[in-house]
N, C-alpha and C positions, 0 to 999 in steps of 0.2 A: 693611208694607214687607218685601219679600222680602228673605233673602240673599244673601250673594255666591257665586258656584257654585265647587264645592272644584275646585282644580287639581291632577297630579299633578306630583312631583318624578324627577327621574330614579332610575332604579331601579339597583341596583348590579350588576354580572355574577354571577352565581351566585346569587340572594336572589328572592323571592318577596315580594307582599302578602297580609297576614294580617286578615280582618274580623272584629274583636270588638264584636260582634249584643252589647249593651247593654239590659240588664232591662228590663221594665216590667210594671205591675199590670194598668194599664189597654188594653183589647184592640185599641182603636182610636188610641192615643197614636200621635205620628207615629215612623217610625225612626232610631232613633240608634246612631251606628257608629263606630267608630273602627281608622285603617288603619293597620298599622304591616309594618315590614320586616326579613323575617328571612332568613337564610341557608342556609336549609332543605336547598337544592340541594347543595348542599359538604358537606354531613354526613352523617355515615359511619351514622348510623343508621338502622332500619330503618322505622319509623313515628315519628311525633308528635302532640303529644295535639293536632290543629285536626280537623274533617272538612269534607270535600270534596266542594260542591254539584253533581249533574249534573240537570239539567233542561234545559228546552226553552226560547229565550227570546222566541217566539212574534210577533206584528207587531209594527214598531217601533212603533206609537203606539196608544193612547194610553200617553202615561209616568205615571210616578208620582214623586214624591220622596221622598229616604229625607236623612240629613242624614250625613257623615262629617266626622270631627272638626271640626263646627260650620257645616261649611258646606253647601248644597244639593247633591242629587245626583243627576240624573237615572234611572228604572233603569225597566224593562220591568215588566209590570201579573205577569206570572205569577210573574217573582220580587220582586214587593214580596208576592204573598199568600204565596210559599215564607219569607220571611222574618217575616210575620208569622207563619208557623204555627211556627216554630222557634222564635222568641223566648222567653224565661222568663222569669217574674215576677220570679224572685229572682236569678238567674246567668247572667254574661256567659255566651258561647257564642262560640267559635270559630272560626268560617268561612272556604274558600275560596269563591269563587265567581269563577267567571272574566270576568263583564260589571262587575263592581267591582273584583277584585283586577288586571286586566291594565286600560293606557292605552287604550280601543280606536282613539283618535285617533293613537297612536303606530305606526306600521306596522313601525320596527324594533325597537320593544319588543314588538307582539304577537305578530313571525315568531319570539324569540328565546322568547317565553314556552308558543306553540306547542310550539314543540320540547321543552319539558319539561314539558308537561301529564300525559306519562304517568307520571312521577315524582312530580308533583305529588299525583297519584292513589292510586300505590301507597303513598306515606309517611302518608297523612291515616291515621289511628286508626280510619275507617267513613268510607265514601261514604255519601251521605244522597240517593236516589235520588226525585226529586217527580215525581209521576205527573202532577201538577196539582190542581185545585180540585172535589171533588166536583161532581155536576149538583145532590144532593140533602144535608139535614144525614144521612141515612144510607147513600147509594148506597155511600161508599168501606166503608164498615164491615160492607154486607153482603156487596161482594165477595171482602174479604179472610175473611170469615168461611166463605165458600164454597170459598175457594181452600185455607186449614188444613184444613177438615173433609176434602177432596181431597187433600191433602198426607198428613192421617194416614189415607186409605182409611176412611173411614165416611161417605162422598159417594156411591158409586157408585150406590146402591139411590137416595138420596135427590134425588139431582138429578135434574130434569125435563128433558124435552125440547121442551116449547114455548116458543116465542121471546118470549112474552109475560108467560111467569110472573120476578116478582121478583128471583128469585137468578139466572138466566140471563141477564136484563137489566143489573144490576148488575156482573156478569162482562165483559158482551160491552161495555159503556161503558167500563173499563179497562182492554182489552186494543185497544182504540181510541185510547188516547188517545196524541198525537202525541210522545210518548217514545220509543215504539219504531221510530218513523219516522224519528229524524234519525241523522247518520252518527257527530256527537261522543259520542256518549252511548255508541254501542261500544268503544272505548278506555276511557273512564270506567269502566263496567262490568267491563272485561274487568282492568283493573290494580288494581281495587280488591280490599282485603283480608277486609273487612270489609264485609258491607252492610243498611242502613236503606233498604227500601221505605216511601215514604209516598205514599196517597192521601186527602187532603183531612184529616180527622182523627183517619182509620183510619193506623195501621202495623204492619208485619209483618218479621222478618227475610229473608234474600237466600235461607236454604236452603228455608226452607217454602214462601217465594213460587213459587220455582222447580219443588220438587216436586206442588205444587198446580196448579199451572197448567199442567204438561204431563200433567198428569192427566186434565186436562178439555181436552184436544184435542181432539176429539171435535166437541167445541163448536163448533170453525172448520176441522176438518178437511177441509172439502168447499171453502173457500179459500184454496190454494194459496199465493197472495201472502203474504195476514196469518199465514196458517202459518211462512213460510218467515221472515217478521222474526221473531214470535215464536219461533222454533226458533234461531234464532241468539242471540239477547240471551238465553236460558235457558243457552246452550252458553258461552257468554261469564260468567257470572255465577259457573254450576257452577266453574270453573276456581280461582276465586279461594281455596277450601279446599288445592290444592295449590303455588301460585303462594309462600307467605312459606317455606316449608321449601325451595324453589329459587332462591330470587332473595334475594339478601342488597344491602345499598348500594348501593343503585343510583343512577347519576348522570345528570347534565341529557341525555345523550344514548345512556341506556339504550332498551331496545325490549321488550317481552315474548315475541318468538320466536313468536309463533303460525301465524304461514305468511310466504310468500313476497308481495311486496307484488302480484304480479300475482294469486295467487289471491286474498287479499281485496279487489283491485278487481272483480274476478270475481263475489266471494258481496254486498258490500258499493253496490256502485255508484248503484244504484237509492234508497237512503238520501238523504232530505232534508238539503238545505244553503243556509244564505241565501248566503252565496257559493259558487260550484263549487269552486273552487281547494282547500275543505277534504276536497274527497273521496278529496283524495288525502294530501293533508298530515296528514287524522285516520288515516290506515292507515300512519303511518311508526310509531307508538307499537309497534304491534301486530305488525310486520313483522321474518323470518326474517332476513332480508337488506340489513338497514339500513347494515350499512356498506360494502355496495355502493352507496348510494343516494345518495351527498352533492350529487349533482345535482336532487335533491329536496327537499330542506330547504325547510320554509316561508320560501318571501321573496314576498309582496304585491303587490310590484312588479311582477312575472311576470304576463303577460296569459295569462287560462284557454285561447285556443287554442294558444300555446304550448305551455305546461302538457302540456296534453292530446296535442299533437304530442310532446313529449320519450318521457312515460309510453308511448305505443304503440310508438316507435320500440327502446325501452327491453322492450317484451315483443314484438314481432316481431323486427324487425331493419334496423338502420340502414340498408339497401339498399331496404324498402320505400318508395315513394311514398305519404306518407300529406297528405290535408288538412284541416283544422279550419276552425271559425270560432267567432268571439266571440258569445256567449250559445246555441251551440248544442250540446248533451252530445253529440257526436256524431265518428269519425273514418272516413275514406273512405280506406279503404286496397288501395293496387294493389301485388300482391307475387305472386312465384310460389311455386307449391305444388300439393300430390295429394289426393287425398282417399284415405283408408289405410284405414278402418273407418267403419261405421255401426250407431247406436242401436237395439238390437231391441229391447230392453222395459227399462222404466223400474220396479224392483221397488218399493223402500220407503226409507224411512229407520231409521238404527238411534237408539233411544233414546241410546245412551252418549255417541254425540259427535256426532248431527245430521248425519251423512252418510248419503249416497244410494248404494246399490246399483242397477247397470245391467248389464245382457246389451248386448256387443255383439259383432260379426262381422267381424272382419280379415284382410286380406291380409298375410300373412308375411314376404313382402318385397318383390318386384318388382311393381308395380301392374299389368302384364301378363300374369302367372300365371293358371292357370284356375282355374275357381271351386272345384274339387275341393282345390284348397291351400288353401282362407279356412277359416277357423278362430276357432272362438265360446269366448267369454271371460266373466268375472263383474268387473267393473271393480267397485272403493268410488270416490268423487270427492267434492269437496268441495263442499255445497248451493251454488246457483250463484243470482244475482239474476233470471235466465230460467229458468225451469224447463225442464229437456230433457225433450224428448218423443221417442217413437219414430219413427227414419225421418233424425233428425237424424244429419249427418256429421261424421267424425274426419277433420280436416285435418294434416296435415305442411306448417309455412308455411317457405322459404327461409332460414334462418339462427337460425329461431327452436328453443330450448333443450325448449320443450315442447309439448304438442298442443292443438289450437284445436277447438272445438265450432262448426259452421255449421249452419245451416236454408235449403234452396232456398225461396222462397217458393214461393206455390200457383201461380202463375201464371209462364211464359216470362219471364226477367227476365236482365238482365244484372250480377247481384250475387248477392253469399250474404249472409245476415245473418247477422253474431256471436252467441254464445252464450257462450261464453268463450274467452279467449287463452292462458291459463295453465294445462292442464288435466295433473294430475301423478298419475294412475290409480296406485291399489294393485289388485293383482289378489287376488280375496279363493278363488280356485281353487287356488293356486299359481302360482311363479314361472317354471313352463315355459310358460306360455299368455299373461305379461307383453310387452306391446309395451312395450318400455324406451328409456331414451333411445340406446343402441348399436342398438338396430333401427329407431328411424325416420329414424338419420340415416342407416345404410345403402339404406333407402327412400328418402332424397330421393335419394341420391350413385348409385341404379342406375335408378330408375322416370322416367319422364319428366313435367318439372313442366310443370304448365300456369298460366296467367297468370291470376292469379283476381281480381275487384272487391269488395273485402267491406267494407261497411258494418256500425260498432258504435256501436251505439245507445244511448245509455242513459237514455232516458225512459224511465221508471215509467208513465208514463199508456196510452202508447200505443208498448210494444214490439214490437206487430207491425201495422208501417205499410205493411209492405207487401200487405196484403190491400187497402187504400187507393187505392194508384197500381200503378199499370200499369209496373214497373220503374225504373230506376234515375233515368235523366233527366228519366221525369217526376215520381219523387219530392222528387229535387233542385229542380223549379221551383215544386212545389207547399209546400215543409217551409222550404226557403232562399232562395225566392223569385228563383231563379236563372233566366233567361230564355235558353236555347239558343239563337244564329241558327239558323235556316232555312237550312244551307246542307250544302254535300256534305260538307265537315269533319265536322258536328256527326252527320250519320249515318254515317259512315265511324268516329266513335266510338262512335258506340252499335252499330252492326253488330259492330264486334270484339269489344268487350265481351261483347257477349250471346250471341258466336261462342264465345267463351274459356268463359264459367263451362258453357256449354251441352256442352263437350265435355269438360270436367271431370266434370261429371254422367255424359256417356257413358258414362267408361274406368269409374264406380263402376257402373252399372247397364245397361251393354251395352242401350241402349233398346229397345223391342219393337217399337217404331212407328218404323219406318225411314226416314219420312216428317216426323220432327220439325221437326229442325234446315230440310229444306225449307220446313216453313212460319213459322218463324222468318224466314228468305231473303225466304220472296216479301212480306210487309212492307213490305219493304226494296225493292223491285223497283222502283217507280215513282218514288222520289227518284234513282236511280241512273241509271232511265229504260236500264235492260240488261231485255231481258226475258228472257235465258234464263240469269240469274242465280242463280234457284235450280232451275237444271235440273243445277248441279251437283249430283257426290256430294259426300258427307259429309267424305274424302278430299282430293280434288282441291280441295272449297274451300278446307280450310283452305291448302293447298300455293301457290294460286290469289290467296288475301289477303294474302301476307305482302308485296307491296309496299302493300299497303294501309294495312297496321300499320306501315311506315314513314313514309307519308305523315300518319296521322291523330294526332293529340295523346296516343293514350294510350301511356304511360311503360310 
């Protein structure tokens, strides 16, 4: 006969639940726990002796049962083996973990315990980081063994190059494993003071892990993606050696300052989340600017395309047109703006803090100026969840504080895809070649905006969908399932559109083929049933449309 499943009690304001992981000899004993409630949050002190689980809590089933103070308790298969591997024969042990210590069934217990997970983090005495479960009884042991020998430089001669030898395998299986994929575990990492790596029943400290393994970059350097999370969660870890000498007491609605929250939705986005709505709520911890942000705070209740409509309007500007929907990472935003610079070569990244160096090419001021006034630059930026590539454009959007990264697709379309919204360039040449924020708003305030469609994407799988579909509307029917009528509306919107970004593109690239935007036009020619529609010029059409852009639905 089973028992009865443990229920939680309300939890007090300020206080926290503490899991004391209870001894055992025997390896497979079932687990025993006991929750108690401390005040953690109110105290003025800097650490305390618990530490704080970040792992991954992987599909919900199958579960497992662990027993809190006598009664049954449901919990995920990867943290009942993180708990078994922690446990000690002889001495209670400590624990936070967040799928036990927070209600998950309470939505205003777990928005209010959100909000001070990054507290929760910095005060634990060591984060205790679970990679997961080895493949093998010694995969974890000889990764870690290959990552210290890398960490002290007596790897270099020793490590091989084929994908098949041992120590290369044992590497490239935990630098896989889905830790470094989820969005919680950045905040965890980045507040913690202290840290315990553990793979299976290998462990290593936070500093060797880190210098070991960016040693062996090498390994995945020809994969951009897995680079770029691994390059972040190393740059997030390093930090935590200087982090207790700056941050003293900190309370339930502290932050760690580490950028502005548009930029690490920017670097971060792309990061797995069983709910979306954490993608943003895990980057308030982390965020420059949190207490601009009270319109952000975790609350549950909040449906993700909201969510995701507040955050764009929040880094563009509340005059853009933007739309969402539910279950789709996605915002289609209509706003005006120029295109000011473009991407000329994409250099490297620096080891110290995981930013990218780029060449790029700018207009000074008036987007009209001849090309004899553009003027090349050495931007730093912060790693971005799209990698930029050369060719990609520097936008100035209507209202918005800083500069946005676009990509034309390859093909005639009426959209730019995002890259980033938040983009806050140091100039690593000096501060006379700085496009600042006093010059690009004098660029929008003289140059002339043009009405731009820009889709931001944030699937991981498949960020460039527009190599896919054929532009904009038929990405929309194909991705959203959105069925256009067939009627002169529906082309009268797509014609402006593709009218709009297409002579954005112009004013950056004065086209060579003078005949573009024409065969854009003639497309278009037989729904309109005008056939000397694209016998205009370039000029006169747009001059020619503008009752059209009255007529047609785009805003």
């Amino acid at each position: 006969m089973s028992s009865p499943r443990y229920r939680y009690s309300a939890l007090p304001e300020g206080c926290i639940r503490l899991l004391r992981l209870l001894p055992s000899e025997h390896k497979d004993a079932p687990i025993r726990c006991q929750l108690s409630v401390c005040s953690i949050l109110a105290s003025t002190r800097t650490s305390h002796p618990y530490e704080a689980l970040s792992y991954v809590w992987g599909p919900p089933t199958p579960k497992r049962t662990i027993y809190l103070n006598g009664y049954e308790h449901p919990v995920g298969a990867n943290l009942h083996v993180a708990l078994l591997r922690l446990r000690d024969p002889f001495v209670d042990r400590v624990i936070w973990a967040d799928a036990i210590c927070i209600d998950q069934e309470n939505a205003e217990e777990r928005a209010a315990q959100v909000q001070s997970m990054v507290t929760i983090y910095f005060k634990a005495m060591r984060v205790l980081i679970w990679l997961g479960e080895e493949q093998d009884n010694s995969t974890g042991k000889q990764a870690l063994r290959v990552i210290y020998r890398a960490a002290d430089g007596t790897s270099s001669s020793d490590m091989p190059k084929g994908p098949t030898h041992r120590d290369h395998d044992s590497v490239w299986n935990l630098i896989n494993c889905q830790w470094f994929k989820r969005v919680w575990v950045l905040q965890e990492a980045a507040a913690a003071q202290n840290v315990l790596v553990m793979y299976g029943d290998a462990e290593t400290d936070g500093h060797t892990f880190c210098a070991g393994l960016w040693s062996l970059k090498d390994m995945y350097i020809h994969q951009p993606d897995l680079l770029a999370i691994i390059r972040s969660s190393i740059y997030l870890i390093r930090r935590m050696f200087l982090k207790a000498q700056c941050l003293a007491a900190p309370q339930s609605n502290f932050s760690l300052g580490i950028q502005t929250l548009g930029e690490l939705v920017d670097m971060f986005h792309s990061r797995q989340a069983t709910d979306p709505r954490d993608k943003v709520y895990a980057m308030l911890g982390m965020s420059s600017d949190r207490e601009h942000l009270s319109r952000f705070e975790p609350d549950y209740t909040v449906a993700w395309k909201d969510l995701l409509k507040r955050l764009t309007h929040h880094l563009v500007s509340d005059k853009a047109d933007v739309e969402t929907w539910d279950g789709e990472e996605l915002s289609v935003i209509r706003c005006a703006g120029h295109i000011v610079g473009e991407v000329s070569a994409v250099l490297g990244v620096r080891a110290k803090d995981g930013k990218q160096q780029i060449d790029v090419l700018l207009r000074k001021h008036n987007p009209r100026i001849d090309v004899k006034d553009r003027q090349f630059a050495q931007w730093t930026v912060q790693p971005f969840a799209k990698p930029i590539r050369p060719r990609d454009l520097i936008c100035v959007l209507e209202g918005s504080s800083s500069l946005a990264i676009v990509r034309a697709p390859r093909q005639k379309s009426d959209y730019l895809d995002v890259i980033a919204l938040s983009v806050t360039p140091a100039d690593t040449l000096g501060t006379a070649n700085t496009l600042g924020s006093a010059t690009w708003r004098e660029t929008t305030a003289t140059g002339r905006r043009e009405r731009l469609l820009l889709v931001w994407d944030w699937d991981a799988i498949n960020p460039d969908f527009h190599t896919l579909c054929d532009g904009f509307s038929s990405f929309m029917r194909q991705r959203l399932k959105v069925r256009l009528a067939d009627d002169l509306r529906a082309h009268l919107d797509r014609l402006v559109q593709t009218a709009d970004v297409q002579y954005a593109l112009e004013d950056w690239e004065n086209w060579r083929a003078t005949g573009e935007t024409q065969n854009v036009l003639m497309g278009y020619a037989c729904p309109f049933r005008k056939k000397n529609i694209y016998k205009f010029s370039r000029r006169n059409f747009k001059r020619c449309t503008e009752p059209m852009r009255n007529f047609s639905s785009v805003k």
